[in-house]
N, C-alpha and C positions, 0 to 999 in steps of 0.2 A: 504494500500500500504506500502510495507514493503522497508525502505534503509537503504541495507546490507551495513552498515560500517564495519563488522567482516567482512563478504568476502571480499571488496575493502582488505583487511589487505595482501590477499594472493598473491600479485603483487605490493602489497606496503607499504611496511613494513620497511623499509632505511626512510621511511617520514609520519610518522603517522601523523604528524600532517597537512596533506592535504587530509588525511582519515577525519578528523573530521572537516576541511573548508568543505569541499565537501557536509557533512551530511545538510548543510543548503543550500548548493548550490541546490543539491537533491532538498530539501523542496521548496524553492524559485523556482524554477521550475514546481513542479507540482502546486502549487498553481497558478503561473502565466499561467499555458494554464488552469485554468478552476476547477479545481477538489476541492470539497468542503468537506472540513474538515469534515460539519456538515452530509453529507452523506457518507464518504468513510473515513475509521480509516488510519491516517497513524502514522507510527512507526518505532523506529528504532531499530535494528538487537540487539546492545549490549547492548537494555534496553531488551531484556525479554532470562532470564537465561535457561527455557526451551528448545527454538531453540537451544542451545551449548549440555545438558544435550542430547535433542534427537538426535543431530547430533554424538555424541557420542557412544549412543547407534547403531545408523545404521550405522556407521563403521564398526560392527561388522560382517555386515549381508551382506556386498560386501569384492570382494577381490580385491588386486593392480592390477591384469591382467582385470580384467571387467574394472577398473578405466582408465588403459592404453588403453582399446581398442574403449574408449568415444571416436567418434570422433571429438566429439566442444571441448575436453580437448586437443585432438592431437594436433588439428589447431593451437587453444590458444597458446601451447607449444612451438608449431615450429615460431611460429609470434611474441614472446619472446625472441627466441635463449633460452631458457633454456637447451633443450638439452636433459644431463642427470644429469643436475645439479636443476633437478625442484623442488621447495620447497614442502614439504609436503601438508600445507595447501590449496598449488597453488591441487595439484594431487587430492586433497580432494574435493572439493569445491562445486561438483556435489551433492555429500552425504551434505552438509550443503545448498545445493540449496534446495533438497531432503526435508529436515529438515522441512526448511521455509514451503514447503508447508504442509507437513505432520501437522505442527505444529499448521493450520490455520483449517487444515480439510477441502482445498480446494480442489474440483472434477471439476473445471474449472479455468485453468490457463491460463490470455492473456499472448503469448511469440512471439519472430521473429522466422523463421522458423529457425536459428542455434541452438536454444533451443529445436528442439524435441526430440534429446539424452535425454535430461533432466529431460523429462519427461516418457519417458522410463525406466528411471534407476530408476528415483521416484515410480514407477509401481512397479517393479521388489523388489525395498526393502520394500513394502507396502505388497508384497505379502509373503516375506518370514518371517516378523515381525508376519503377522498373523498366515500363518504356525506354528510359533512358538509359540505362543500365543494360538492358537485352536480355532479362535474366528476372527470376523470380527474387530478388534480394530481398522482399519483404514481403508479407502475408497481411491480406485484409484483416480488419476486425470487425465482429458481429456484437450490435448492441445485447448486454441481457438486464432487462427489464422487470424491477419484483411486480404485486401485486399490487403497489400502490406506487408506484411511476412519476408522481408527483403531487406532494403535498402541499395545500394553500398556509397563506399566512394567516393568525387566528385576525386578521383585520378584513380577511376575505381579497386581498388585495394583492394580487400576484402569488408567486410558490413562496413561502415560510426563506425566511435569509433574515440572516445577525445585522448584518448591516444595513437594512430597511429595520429592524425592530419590531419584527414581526414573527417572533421564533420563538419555542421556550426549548430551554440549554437543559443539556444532559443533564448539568451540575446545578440546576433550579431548586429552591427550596418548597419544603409543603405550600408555602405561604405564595410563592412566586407561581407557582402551578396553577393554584387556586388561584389566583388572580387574572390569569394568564386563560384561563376557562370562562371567568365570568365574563370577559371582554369578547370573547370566539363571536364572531359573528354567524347568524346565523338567517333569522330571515324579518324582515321589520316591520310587513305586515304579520304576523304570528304575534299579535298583542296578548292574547288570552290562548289559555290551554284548548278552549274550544273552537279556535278562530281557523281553518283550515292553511295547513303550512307548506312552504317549497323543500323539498330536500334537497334537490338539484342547486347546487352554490351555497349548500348550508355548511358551513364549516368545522361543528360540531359531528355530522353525518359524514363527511369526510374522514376525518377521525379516526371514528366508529369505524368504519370501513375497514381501513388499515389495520387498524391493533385491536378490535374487539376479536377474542376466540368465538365469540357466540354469536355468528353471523345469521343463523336463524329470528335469534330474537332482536338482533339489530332490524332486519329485514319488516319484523312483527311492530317495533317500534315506527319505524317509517312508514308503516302503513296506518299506525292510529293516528302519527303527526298530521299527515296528508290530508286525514278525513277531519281532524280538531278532535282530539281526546288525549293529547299528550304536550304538555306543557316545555320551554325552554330550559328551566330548572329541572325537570327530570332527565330530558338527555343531557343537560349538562354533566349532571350530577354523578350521573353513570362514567363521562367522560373522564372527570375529574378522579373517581375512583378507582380507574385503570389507570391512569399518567402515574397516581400517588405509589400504586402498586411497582410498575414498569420501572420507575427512576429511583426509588429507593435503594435499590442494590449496585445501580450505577452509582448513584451518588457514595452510599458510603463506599463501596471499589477506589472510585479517584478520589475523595479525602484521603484515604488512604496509602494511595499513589506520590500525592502530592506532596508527603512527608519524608519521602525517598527519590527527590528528583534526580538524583546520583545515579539511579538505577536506571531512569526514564533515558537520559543523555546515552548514559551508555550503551541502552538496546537502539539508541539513534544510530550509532558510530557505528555499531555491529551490524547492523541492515544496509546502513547506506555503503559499507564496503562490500556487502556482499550484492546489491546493486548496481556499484561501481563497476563490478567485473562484469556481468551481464551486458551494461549498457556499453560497457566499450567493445565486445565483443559484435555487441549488432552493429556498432558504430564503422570498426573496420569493415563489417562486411558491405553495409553503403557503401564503402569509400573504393573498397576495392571494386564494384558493380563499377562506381561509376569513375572507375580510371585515376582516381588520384590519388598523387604520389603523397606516402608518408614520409617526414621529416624527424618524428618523434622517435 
């Protein structure tokens, strides 16, 4: 598992230095829902010099108008105000997502469904590298997609992101959850429990979707809300009592964690070497497709 501190650069760059808080935030995260070092390499972006060298190179191989016409770049853009004042690297960032993967040699990538440009575009310079090259040097990759593909933000306002403020953190307290539940938007003609409600853009039923086990009685719930026999505070309520449930064991996990950052750093250095040799191995093998002489 790869965290892009170089990409974070491309929207935050006025404050590197919550680029590089963030790299252990990352880490303390995924270690706290589960994911073990000793099965799954993780690494970070600006420990392995390859992913910049290949990102480089595939710049070469897309133009500004493909890059403008990404739609997850558009959105990004316009949800920034950038405008026409968008930062390069911000324009770029596709081709260095690109990178990441090319870099790993991975033909199956877990993404949210705003990520499927992404994987397009990845396609698309995998395919003209080799054109150029004459030779299969790299292998497509295939999106895979869980069951919930892409979650809203609880303001109903685009997908759930820290930096809109529309998210609640692994490391949330009871208190911030609950809080974080009463605001979920849901639907605003639904004044009274009897008043017939939308599910469709309810954000609480979204949710529900995703992380209730009892999709039956979610289903039974959506059917009383529909007709007005189920009130905002009861599915909230239900909401709220899976999140309390779900984050409790992350949360104490990375308290936990957080008391031994020594260990954190170190499975950093341990990953991204074992990274590092990967990513340069694919690296030569671009370089040598595509004829250039090494120096190193």
């Amino acid at each position: 598992m790869l965290i892009a501190d170089l990409q974070a650069m491309t929207d935050n760059a006025s404050d590197p230095a919550k680029v590089a808080r963030n790299v252990l935030e990352m880490a303390l995260d995924y270690l706290a829902v589960g994911i073990d070092p000793a099965l799954t390499t993780i690494c970070v972006q600006s420990a392995l010099p390859a992913l910049a060298e290949m990102t480089l190179l595939s710049l070469n191989y897309v133009s500004v108008a493909r890059l403008e016409r990404n739609p997850t770049v558009k959105e990004e853009i316009r949800a920034r105000g950038f405008e026409r004042d968008v930062p390069a690297g911000f324009l770029c960032y596709p081709v260095a997502q690109a990178a990441d993967i090319i870099g790993f040699a991975a033909t199956l990538v877990p993404v949210g469904a705003d990520q499927l440009p992404m994987i397009e575009q990845t396609n698309e310079l995998v395919r003209r590298i080799n054109r150029q090259a004459g030779d299969s040097v790299l292998a497509e990759a295939e999106a895979m997609l869980s069951v919930a593909p892409r979650l809203p933000g609880i303001d109903g306002q685009g997908k759930m992101s820290k930096s809109a403020g529309n998210a609640i953190a692994l490391a949330a307290t009871p208190d911030e959850i609950r809080a974080a539940v009463r605001a979920m938007f849901t639907d605003p003609g639904h004044l009274r429990a009897t008043d017939p409600g939308r599910v469709d853009g309810n954000v609480v039923f979204a949710y529900l979707d995703a992380l209730d086990p009892d999709q039956a009685e979610v289903e039974e719930l959506k059917g009383a809300y529909r007709c007005g026999g189920v009130g905002d505070a009861v599915i909230k309520r239900r909401l709220e009592d899976l999140l309390q449930a779900l984050l409790e064991p992350i949360r104490a996990r990375r308290t936990q964690l957080v008391r031994d950052r020594g260990y954190v750093v170190e499975m950093l250095r341990a990953g991204s070497g074992v990274a590092h040799a990967v990513t340069q191995q694919t690296l030569r093998r671009v370089r040598d497709g595509l004829g250039l002489t090494s120096f190193a």
